[in-house]
C-alpha positions, 0 to 999 in steps of 0.5 A: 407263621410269617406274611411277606412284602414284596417290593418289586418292579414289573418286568424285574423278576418278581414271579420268579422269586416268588415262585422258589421262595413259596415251596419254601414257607411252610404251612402254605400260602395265599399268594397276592401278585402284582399288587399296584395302584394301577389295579382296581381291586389288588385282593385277587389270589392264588392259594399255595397248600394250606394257605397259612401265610400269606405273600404279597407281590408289590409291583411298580410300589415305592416304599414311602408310596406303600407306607401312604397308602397301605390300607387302599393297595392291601384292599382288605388283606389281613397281614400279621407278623411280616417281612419285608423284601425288595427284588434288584434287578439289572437296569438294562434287563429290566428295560430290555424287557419292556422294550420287548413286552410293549407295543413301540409306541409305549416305550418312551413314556415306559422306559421314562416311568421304569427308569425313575422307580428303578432309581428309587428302588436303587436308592433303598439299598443306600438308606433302607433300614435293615427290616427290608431284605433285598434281593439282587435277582441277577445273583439269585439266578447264578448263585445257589449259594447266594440262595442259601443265604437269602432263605436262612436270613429269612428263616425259611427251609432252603429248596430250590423245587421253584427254580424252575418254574415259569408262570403264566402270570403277565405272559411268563416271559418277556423274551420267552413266554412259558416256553421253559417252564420246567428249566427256567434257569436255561433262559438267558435272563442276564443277557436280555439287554444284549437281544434288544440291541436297537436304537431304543435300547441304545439311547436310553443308555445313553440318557441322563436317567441311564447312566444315573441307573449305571453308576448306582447298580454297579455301585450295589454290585460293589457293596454285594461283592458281585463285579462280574454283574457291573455295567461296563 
């Protein structure tokens, strides 16, 4: 038996993962989602089989945030042995998809909070320790293979019997919505950037933030040996 924490940021494909990853845990899941501070009450579940693992899904958490405040955001959730996991996600997309999911007025204060957690989620990769997994979800969604690897370092039982599933949770899909569910992996999940070609979009490239946010991922897209997924 094994619990798991997920660092993700909102908008970044947390649900997806964690959808695939949990028909892969045996002895069933409870499944915590979008565990925040922003949240008043973070014990609120789905029970997957028999419930013998338990799954937390962090959103919008920093690490060093987590480890100061970890007894407040479990709120009472009982974890033994864990592991550890952090989602990656293109800065573009991610922000593509606020852009699409808040109301205009939002999205100055929204792009400026996402792009400074992204920054930091970036930086994990560079000096985490190595009881952290990441996840780089663009080359999780192209790659079995990728997938393959990520659930043997994770002892877990390779399927993809979740790939496919799109949740209701947080609306499914900013672009999308549950629309395709049941064939998830025919939504164009690493082009949202290029649907959202307005002058929001444009000036936050452009910004210090990012082009900070640029030059990290297509660094963690060296390392990962993954240059088709650089920012050009």
């Amino acid at each position: 038996m094994s619990d798991f924490i997920v660092f993700g940021i909102r908008r970044g494909g947390n649900h997806a993962i964690a959808q695939w990853l949990i028909p892969q845990i045996a002895g069933g899941v409870k499944y915590y989602h979008a565990v925040s501070p922003e949240r008043k009450e973070n014990n609120r579940f789905t029970t997957y089989g028999e419930s013998g693992n338990t799954y937390v899904g962090l959103e919008n958490v920093r690490v060093s945030e987590f480890s100061e405040n970890k007894e407040e955001l479990l709120d009472g959730i009982e974890l033994g042995e864990v592991k550890t996991i952090m989602i990656l996600r293109n800065p573009w997309n991610v922000i593509a998809s606020h852009v699409q999911w808040k109301s205009p007025k939002l999205l100055y204060l929204r792009k400026k909070m996402v792009g400074g957690l992204l920054s930091d989620y970036y930086n994990e990769y560079d000096v985490a320790d190595k009881d952290i997994n990441f996840i780089i979800y663009d080359k999780w969604f192209k790659d079995i293979n990728y997938r393959k690897q990520i659930s043997e370092k994770l002892g877990l039982e390779f399927s993809d019997e979740g790939l496919q599933t799109v949740v209701r949770i947080g609306g499914g899909s900013s672009f999308d919505g549950i629309k395709y569910n049941g064939n998830a992996q025919e939504m164009d999940v690493l082009s949202r950037y290029k649907q959202v070609d307005n002058y929001s979009m444009n000036e936050f490239k452009k910004s210090e933030i990012g082009q900070q946010l640029k030059n990290k991922w297509n660094h963690i897209c060296d390392l990962e040996e993954i240059k088709e997924l650089k920012i050009i």
